[in-house]
Short mmCIF file of the C-alpha atoms (twelve columns), coordinates in Angstrom:
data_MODEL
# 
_entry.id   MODEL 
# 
loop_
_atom_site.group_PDB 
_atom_site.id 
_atom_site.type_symbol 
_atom_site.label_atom_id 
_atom_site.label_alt_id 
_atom_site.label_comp_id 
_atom_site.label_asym_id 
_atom_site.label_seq_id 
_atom_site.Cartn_x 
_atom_site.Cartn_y 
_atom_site.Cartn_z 
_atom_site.pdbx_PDB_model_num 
ATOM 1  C CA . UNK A 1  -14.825 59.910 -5.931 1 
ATOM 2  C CA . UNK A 2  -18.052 57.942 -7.286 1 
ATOM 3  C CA . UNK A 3  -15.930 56.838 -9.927 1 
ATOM 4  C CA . UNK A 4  -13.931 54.876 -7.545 1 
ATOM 5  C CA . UNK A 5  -16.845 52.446 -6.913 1 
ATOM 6  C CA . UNK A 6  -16.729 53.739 -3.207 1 
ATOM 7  C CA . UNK A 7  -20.044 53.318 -0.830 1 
ATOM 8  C CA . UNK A 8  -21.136 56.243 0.720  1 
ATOM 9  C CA . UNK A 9  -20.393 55.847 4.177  1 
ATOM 10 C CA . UNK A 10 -16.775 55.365 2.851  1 
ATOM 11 C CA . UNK A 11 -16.266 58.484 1.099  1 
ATOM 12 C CA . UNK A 12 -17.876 60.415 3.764  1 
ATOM 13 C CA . UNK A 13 -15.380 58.620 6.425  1 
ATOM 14 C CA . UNK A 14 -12.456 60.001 3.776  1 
ATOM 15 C CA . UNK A 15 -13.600 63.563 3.792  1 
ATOM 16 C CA . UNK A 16 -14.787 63.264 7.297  1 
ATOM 17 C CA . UNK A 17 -18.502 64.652 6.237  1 
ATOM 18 C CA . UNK A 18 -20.967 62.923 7.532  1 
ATOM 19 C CA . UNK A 19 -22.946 60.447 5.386  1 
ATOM 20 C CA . UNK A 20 -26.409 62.312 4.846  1 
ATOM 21 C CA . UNK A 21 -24.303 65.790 3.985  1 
ATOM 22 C CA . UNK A 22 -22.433 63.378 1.290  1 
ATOM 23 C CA . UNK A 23 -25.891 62.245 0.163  1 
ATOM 24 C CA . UNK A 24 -27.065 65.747 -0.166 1 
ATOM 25 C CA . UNK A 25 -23.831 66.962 -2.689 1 
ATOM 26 C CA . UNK A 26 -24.198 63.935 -4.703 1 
ATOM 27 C CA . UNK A 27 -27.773 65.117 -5.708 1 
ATOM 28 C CA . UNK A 28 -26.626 68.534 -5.627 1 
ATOM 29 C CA . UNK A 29 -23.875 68.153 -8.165 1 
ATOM 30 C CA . UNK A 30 -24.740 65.158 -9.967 1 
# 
């Protein structure tokens, strides 16, 4: 999804996750 040059608060309106919880997997996952 990062790939897609999406902002945060617009991939975590797609997966319906709130922003901070979107935040969190990023670092998580890399």
């Amino acid at each position: 999804m990062l790939n897609a040059k999406m902002s945060v608060p617009e991939i975590a309106a797609e997966i319906g996750r709130h922003v901070s919880t979107v935040y969190r997997d990023i670092k998580r996952t890399g």
